[in-house]
C-alpha positions as a LaTeX table, in Angstrom:
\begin{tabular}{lrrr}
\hline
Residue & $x$ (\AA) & $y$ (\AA) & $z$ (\AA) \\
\hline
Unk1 & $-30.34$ & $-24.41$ & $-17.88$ \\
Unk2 & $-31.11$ & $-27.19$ & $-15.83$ \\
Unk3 & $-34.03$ & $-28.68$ & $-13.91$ \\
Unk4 & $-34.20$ & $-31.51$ & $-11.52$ \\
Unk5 & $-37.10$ & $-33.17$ & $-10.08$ \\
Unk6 & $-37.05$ & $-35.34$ & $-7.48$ \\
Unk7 & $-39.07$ & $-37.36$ & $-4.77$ \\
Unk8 & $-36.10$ & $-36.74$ & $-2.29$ \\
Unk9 & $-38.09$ & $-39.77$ & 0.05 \\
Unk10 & $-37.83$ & $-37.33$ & 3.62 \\
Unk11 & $-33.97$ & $-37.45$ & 3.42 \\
Unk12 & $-33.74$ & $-41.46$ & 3.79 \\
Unk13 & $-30.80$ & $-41.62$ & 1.64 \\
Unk14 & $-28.94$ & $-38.26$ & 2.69 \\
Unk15 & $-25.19$ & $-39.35$ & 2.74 \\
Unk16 & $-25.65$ & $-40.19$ & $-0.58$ \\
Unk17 & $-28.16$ & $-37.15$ & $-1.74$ \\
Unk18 & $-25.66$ & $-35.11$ & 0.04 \\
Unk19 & $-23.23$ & $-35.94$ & $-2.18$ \\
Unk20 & $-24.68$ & $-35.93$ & $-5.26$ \\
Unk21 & $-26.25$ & $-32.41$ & $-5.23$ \\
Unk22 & $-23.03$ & $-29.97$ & $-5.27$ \\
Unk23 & $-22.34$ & $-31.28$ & $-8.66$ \\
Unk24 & $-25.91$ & $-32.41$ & $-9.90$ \\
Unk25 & $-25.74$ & $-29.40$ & $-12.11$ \\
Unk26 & $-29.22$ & $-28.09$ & $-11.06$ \\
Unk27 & $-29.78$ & $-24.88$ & $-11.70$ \\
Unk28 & $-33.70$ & $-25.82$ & $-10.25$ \\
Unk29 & $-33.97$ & $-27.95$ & $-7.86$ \\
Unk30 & $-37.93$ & $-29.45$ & $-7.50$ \\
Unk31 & $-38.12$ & $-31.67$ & $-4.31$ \\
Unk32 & $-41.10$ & $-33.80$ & $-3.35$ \\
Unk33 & $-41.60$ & $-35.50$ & 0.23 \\
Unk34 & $-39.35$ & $-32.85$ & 1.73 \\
Unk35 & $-39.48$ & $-32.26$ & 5.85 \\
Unk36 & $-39.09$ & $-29.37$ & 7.44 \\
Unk37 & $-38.99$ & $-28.74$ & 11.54 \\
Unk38 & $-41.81$ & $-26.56$ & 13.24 \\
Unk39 & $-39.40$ & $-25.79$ & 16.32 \\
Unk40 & $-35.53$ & $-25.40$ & 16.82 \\
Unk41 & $-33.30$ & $-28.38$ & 18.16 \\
Unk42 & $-35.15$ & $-30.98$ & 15.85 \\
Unk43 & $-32.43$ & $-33.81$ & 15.85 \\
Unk44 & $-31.02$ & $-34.82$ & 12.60 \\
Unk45 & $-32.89$ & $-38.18$ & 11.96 \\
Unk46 & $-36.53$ & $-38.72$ & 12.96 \\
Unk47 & $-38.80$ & $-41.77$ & 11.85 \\
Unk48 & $-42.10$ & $-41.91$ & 10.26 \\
Unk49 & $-43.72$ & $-44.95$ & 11.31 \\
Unk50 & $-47.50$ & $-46.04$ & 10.07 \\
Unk51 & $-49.12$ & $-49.57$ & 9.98 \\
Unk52 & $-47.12$ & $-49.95$ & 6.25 \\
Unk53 & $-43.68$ & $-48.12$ & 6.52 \\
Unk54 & $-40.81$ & $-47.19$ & 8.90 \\
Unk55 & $-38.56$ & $-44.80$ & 7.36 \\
Unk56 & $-35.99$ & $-42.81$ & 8.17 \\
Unk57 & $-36.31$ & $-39.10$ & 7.94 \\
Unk58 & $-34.10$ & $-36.23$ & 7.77 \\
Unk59 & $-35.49$ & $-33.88$ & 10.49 \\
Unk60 & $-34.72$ & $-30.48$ & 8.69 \\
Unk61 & $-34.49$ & $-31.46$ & 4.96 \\
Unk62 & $-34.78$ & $-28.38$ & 4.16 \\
Unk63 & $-32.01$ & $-26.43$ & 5.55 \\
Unk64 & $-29.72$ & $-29.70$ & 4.78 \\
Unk65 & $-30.48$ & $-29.24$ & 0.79 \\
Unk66 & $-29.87$ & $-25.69$ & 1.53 \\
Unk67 & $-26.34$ & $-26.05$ & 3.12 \\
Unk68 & $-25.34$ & $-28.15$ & 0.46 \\
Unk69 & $-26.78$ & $-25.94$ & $-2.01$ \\
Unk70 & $-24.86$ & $-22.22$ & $-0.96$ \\
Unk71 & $-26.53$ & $-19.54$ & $-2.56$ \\
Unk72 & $-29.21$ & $-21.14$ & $-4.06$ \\
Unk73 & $-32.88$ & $-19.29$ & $-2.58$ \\
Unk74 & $-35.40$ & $-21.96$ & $-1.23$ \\
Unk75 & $-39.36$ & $-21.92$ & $-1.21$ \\
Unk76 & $-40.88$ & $-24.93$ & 1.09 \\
Unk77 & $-44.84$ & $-25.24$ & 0.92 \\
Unk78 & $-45.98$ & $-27.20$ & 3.72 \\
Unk79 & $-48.91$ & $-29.84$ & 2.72 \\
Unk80 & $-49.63$ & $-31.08$ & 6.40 \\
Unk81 & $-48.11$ & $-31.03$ & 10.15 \\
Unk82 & $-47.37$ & $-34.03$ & 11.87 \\
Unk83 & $-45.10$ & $-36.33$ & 14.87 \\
Unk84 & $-41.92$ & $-37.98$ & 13.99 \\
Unk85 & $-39.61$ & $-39.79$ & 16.44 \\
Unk86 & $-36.37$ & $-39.76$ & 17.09 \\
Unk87 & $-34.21$ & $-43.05$ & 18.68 \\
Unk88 & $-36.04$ & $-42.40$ & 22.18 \\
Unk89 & $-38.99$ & $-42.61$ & 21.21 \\
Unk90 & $-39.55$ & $-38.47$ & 21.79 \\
Unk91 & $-42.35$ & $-36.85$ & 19.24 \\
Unk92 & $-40.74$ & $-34.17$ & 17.31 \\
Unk93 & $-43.65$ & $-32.09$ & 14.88 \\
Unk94 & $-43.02$ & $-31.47$ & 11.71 \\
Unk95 & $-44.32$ & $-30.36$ & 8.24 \\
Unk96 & $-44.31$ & $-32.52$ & 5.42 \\
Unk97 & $-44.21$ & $-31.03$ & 1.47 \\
Unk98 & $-42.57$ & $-29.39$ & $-1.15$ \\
Unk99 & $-39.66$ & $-27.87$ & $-1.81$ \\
Unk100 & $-38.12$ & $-25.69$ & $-4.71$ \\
Unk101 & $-34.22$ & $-24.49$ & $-4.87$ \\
Unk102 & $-33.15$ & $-21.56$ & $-7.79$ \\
Unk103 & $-29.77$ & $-20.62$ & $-8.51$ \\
Unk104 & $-28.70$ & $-16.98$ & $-7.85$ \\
Unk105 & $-28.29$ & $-16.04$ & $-11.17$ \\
Unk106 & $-32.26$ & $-16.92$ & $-12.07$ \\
Unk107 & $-34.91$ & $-14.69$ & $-11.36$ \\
Unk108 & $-38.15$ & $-15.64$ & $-9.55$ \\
Unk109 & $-40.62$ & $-13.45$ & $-10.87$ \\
Unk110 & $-43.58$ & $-14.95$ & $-9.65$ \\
Unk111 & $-45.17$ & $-18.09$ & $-7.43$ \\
Unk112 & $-48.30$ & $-19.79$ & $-6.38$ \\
Unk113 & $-48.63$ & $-22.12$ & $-4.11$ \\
Unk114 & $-51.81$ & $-24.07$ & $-4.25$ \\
Unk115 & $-53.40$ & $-26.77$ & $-2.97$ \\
Unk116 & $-54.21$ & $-29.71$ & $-5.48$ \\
Unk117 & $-56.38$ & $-31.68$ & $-2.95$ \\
Unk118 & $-57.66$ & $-30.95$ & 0.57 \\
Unk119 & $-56.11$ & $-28.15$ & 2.52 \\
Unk120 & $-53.29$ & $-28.05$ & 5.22 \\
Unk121 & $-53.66$ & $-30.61$ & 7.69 \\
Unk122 & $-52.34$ & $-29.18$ & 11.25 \\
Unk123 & $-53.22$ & $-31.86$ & 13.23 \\
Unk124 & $-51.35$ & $-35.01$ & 11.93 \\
Unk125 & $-50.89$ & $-37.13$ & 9.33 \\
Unk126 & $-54.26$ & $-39.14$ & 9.37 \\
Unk127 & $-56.03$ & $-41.27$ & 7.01 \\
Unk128 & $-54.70$ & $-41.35$ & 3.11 \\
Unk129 & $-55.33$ & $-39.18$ & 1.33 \\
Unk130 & $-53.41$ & $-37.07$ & 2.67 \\
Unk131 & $-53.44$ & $-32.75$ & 1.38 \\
Unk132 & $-51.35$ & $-32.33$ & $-1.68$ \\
Unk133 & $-49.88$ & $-28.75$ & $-2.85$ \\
Unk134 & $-48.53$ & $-26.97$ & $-5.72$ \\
Unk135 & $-45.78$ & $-25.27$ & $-6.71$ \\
Unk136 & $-45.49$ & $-22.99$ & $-9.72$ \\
Unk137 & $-42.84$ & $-20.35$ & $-10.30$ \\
Unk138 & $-41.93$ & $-18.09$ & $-13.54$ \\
Unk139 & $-38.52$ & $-17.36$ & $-14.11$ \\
Unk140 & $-36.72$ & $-14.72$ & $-15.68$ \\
Unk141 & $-33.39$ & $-17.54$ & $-17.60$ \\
Unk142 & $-31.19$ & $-15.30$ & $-19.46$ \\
Unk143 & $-31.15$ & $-16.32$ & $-23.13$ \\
Unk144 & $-34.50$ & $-18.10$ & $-23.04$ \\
Unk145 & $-38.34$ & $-17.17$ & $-22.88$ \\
Unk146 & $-39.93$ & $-16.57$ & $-19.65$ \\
Unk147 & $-39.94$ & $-20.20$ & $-17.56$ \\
Unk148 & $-42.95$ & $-21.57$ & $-15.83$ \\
Unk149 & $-41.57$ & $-24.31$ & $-13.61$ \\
Unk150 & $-44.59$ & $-26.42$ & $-11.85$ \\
Unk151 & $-44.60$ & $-29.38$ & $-9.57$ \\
Unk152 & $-46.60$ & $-31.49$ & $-7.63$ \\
Unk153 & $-46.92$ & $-34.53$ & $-5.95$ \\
Unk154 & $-49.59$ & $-37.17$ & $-6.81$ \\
Unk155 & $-52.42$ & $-38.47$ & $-4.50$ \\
Unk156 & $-51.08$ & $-42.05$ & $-3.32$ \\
Unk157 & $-54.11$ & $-44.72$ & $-3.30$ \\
Unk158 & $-53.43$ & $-48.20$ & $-1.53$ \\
Unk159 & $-55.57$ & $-49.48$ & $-4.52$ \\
Unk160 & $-52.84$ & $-48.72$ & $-7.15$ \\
Unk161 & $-52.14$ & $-46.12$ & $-9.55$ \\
Unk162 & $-55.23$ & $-46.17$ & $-11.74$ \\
Unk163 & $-57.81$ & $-43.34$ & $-12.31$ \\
Unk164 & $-59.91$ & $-41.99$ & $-9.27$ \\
Unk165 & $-63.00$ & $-39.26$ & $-9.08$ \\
Unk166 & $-60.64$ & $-37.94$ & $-6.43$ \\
Unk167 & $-57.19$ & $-37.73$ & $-8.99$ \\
Unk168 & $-59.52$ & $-36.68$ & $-12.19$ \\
Unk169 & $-60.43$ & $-33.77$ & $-9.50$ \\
Unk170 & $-56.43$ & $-33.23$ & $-8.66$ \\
Unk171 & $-55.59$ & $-33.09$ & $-12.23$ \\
Unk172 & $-58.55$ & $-30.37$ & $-12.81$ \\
Unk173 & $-57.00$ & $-28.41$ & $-9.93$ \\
Unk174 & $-53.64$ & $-28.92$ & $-11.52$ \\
Unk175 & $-54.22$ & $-27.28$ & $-14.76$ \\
Unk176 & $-56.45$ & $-24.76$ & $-13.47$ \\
Unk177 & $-53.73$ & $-23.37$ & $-11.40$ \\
Unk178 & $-51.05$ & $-23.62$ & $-14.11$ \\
Unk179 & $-53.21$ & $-21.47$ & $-16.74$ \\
Unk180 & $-53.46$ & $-18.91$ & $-14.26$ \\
Unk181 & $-50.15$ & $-17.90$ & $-14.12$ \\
Unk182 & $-49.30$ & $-19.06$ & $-17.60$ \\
Unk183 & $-49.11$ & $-16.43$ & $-19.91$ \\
Unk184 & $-48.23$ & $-16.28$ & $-23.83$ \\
Unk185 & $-44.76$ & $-17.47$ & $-24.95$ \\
Unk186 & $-44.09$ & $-18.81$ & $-21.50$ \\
Unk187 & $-41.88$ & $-22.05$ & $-21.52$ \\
Unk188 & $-43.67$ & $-24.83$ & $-19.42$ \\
Unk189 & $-42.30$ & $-27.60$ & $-17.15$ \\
Unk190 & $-44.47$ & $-29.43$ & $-15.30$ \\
Unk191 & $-42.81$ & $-32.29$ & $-13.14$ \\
Unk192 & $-42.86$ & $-34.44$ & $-9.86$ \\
Unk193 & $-44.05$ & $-38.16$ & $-8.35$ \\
Unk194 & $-47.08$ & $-37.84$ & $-10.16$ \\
Unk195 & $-48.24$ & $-41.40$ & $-8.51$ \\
Unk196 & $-49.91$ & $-42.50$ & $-11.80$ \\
Unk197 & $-49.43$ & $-44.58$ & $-14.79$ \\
Unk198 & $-48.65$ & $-43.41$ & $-18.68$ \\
Unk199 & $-52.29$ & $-43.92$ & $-19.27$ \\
Unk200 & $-53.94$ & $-41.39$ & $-16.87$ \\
Unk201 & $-56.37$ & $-38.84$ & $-17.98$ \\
Unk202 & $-54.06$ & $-36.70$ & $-16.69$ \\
Unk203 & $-51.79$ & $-36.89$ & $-19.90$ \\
Unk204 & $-54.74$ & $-37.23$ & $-22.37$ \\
Unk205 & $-55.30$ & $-33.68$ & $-20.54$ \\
Unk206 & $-51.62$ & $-32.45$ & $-20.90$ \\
Unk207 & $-51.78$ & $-32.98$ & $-24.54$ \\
Unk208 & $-54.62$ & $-31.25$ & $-25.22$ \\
Unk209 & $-52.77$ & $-28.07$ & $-23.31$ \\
Unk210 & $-49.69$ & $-28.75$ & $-25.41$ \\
Unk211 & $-47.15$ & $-30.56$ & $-23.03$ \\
Unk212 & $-45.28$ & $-33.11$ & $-23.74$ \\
Unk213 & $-44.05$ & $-36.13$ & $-21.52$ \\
Unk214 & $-40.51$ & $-36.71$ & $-22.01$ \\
Unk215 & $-40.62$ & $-39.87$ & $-19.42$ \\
Unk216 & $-42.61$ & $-42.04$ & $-21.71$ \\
Unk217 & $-41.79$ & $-39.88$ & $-25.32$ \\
Unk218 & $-38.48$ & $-40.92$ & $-24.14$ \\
Unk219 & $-39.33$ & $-45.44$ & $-23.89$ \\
Unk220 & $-38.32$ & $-44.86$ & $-20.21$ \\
Unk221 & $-40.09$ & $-47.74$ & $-18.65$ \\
Unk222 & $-38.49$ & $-47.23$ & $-14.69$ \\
Unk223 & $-38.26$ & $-44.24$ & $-12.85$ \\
Unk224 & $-37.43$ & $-45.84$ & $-9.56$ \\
Unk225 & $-34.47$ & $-46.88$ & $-8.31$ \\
Unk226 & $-33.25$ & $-50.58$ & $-6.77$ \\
Unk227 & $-33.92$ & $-49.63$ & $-3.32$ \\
Unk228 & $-37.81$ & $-50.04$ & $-4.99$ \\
Unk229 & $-38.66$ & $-53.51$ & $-5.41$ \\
Unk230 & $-42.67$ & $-53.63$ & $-6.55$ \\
Unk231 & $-43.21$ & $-54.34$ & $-10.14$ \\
Unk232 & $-44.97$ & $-51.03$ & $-11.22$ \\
Unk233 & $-42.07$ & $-48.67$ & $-11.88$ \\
Unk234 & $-43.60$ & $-45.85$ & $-13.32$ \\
Unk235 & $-44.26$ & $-42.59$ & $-10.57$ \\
Unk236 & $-42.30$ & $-39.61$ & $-11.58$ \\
Unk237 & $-42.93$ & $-37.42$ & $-15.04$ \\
Unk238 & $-41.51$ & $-34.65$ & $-16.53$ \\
Unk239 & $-43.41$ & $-32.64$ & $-19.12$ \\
Unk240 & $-42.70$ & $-28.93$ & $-21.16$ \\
Unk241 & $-44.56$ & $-27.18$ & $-23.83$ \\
Unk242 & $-41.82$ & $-26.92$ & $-26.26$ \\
Unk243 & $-39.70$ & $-30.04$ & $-27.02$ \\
Unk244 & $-37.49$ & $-28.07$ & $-29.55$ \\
Unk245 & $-35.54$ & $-26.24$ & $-26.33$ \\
Unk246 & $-34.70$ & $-29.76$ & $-24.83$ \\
Unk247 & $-30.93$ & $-30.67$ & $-25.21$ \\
Unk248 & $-31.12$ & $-33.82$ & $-22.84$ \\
Unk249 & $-33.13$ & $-35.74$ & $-20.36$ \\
Unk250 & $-32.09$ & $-38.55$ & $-17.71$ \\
Unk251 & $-33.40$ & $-40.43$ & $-15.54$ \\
Unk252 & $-30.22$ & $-41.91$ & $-13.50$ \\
Unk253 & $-30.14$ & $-44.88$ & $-11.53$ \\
Unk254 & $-27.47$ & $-44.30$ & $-9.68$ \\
Unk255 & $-26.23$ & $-43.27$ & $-7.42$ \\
Unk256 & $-28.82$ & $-44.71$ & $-4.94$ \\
Unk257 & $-30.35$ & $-41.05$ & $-3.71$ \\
Unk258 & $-33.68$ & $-41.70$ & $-2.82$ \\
Unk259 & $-36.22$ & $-44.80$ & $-4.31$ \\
Unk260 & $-36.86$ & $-42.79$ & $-6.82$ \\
Unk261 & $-34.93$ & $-41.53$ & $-9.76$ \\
Unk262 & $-34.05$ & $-38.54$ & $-10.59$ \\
Unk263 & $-35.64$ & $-36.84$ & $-13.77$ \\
Unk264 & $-32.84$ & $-33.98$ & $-14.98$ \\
Unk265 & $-33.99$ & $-31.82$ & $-17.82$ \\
Unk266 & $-31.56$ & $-29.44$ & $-20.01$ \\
Unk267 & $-32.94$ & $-26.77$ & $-21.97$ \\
Unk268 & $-31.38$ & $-24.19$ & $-24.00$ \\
Unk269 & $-32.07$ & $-22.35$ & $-27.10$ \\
Unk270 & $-32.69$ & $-23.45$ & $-30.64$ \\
Unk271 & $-29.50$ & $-23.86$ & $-32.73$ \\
\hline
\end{tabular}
């Protein structure tokens, strides 16, 4: 089976994400920075605009991934509610989070959606840092032991991607809500824009739980794309509690989908 994780950026790039998920290959589909309308007629491109960025956003990512996904189920867990614009200047609301995308044939057996830091925000964006949330589903995958399947998106700090009292307390959260749904023999994949660098606590942490990070395992050095142009290139990880299963892992560059890359993971059964 396959697993892709993704910071999909709100949409910016959609002609070209648009294109490239039908044959992606995904059989899960792990979205971060994914938009989703609180009211009907929400135009197709909105803006989010702060003192730093102005970037376009698709207005209902959700149900775009969706239509170019038939058949797949989708799970969006909303991490705060806030105004976008569209070309005249009209405020559209809208909530701002995760998404996850299974093919028919898998089983979702069980989910938790959690919050990592700070709790829904319904009344704009505000200050950073803004809530972060959770996903973690089990699957039933034909041919392979149970699946847990976890992702979340890192606190961003205009300060870099060091360690913070505030991200040592997101990675405690983390963990604690993946060993409560992990069980014996599950499979583990924990993944997303984990806004850190390869020497976080956070991985020290992993470790000692028994993951392993295939980003940096892997010499990957860049897991953004060209559309990125700072100098610190790591973001996005990918880890899973049994390397054995792994039969490949990529981190594309192109085509140009979002500003990051996307990490695709292929697991199957020994021998």
């Amino acid at each position: 089976m396959r697993i892709v994780s993704l910071n999909a950026w709100g949409g910016a790039c959609w002609p070209e994400l648009a294109a490239w998920l039908p044959g992606c290959g995904a059989d899960v589909l792990c979205l971060q920075e994914v938009i989703a309308p609180v009211a009907p007629g929400t135009p197709a491109w909105l803006r989010y605009v702060d003192p730093w960025r102005d970037l376009a956003q698709r207005g209902d990512l959700v149900a775009d991934v969706s239509a170019a996904l038939p058949g797949f189920r989708s799970w969006f867990s909303p991490a705060a509610r806030g105004p976008l614009t569209d070309d005249r200047g009209a405020t559209w609301i809208t909530d701002h989070g995760l998404g996850l995308w299974t093919a028919p044939h898998l089983a979702v057996t069980g989910a938790r959606s959690t919050f990592i830091h700070g709790a829904f925000r319904a009344d704009g964006w505000g200050e950073e840092p803004v809530p972060r949330v959770m996903q973690i589903a089990r699957l039933h995958v034909p041919g392979l032991a149970p699946i847990l399947v976890a992702q979340f998106h890192g606190l961003r700090d205009a300060a870099g991607k060091g360690d913070t009292p505030a991200r040592q307390g997101q990675t405690d959260r983390v963990f604690a809500a993946l060993n409560a749904m992990r069980r014996p023999g599950d499979v583990v994949v924990l993944c997303g824009d984990f806004n850190l660098l390869p020497d976080s606590a956070l991985f020290a942490r992993a470790r000692a739980e028994g993951l392993t990070d295939l980003v940096t395992a892997g010499g990957h050095t860049d897991t953004r794309t060209a559309i990125y142009t700072k100098p610190v290139r790591y973001a996005d990880y990918l880890l899973v509690s049994d390397p054995a299963l792994v039969r490949g892992f990529a981190l594309p560059a192109t085509p140009l989908v979002s500003d990051h890359r996307p990490l695709i993971l292929d697991l199957a059964p020994p021998g």
